[in-house]
N, C-alpha and C positions, 0 to 999 in steps of 0.2 A: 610487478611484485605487489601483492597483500598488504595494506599497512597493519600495524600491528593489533591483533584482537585487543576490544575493550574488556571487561569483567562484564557490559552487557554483553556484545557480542555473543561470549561462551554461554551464557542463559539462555539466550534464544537458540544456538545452537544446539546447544541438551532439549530442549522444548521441542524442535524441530526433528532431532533423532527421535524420543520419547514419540511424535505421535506416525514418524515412517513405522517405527517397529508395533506401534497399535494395530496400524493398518497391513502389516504383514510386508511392509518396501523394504529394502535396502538403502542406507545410505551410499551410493554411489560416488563415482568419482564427478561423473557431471552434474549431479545435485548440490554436491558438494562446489562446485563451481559459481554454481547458479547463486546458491545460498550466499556464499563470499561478496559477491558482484550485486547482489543486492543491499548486503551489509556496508557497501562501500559508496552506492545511490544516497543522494541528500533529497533531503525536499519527497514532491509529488515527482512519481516514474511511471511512463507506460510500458508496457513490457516490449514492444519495438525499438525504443531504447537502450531497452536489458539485450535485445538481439544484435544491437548495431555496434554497441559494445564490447559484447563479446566477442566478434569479429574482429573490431580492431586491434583488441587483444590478443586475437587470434587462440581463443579461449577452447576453442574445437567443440563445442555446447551449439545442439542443433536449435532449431527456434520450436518446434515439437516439444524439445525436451525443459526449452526454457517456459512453454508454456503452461506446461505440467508440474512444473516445480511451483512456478507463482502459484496455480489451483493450490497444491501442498501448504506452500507456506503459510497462503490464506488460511486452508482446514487448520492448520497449527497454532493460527493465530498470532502469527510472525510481524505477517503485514495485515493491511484494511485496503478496501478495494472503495474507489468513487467514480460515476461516472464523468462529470462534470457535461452530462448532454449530450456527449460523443457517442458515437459506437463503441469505441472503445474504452476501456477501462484504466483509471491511473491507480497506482499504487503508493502506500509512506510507510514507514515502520510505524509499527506500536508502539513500543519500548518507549522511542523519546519524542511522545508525541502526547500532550493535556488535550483532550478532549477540545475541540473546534471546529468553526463551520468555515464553508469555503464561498468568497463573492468574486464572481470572473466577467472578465470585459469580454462583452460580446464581439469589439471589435479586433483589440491585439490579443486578447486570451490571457491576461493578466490573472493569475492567481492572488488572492489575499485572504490569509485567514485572517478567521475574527473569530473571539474566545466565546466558547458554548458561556449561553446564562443560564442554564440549571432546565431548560421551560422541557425537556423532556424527559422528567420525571414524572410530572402532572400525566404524560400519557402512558409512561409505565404504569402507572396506576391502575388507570384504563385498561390496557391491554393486559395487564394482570388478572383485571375482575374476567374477562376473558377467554381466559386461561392460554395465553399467548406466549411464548418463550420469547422474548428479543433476543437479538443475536448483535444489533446493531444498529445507528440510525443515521441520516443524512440530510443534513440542512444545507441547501444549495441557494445564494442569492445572484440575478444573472443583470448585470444594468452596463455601464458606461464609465471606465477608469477617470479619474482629474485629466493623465494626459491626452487620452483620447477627446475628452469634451474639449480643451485647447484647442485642438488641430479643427474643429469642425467649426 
């Protein structure tokens, strides 16, 4: 069971209808699913998560379909997409999320944000003179967690 919509919740989900109906989609029952279940993900999600999940829930949302939805949410601007080095891609909401950079242990894969200091405005600038549209940016730092250096 759902726990109960926030008053963000329902903005992002108007935001989320608002750009399927741009793009000529349906909101769907399994979109609708997808949407939910990611609304319900805390923190960074990879979307094999959002799949393995949904299964336990037995959510009936194919991994096809879950992958299609994440591409959507991102065009919607629901979630932001990082790699952190991988193949694969992790996801976090917008909404309740200030602006920050991610530093991960190369060894356990510790996550840790650390609050943006402003330094990528100086290349808005830049890429402005440009004439460069950002869409987005990504400061990645990759070293060695406190408890990992312990153990070594």
């Amino acid at each position: 069971m759902r726990k109960k919509a926030t008053h963000q919740h329902l903005a992002e989900h108007t935001k989320y209808r608002q750009y399927l109906l741009k793009k000529g989609l349906k909101l769907s029952r399994a979109r609708e699913t997808v949407f939910w279940e990611v609304m319900e993900a805390h923190g960074h999600f990879a979307a094999e998560e959002l799949v393995k999940q949904c299964a336990i829930r037995n959510r009936g949302v194919s991994r096809a379909t879950i992958y299609r939805s994440l591409k959507e949410l991102f065009g919607a601007a629901v979630i932001r997409e990082t790699a952190f080095g991988e193949k694969h891609h992790h996801f976090e909401h917008v909404y309740d999320e200030k602006l920050h950079h991610h530093a991960r242990c190369i060894h356990c894969y510790k996550i840790i944000e650390v609050p943006c200091l402003q330094e990528y405005k100086k290349y808005l600038e830049l890429l402005k003179k440009e004439h460069f549209q950002v869409l987005g940016h990504e400061l990645h730092f990759y070293g060695t967690c406190q408890n990992c250096l312990e153990i070594k």
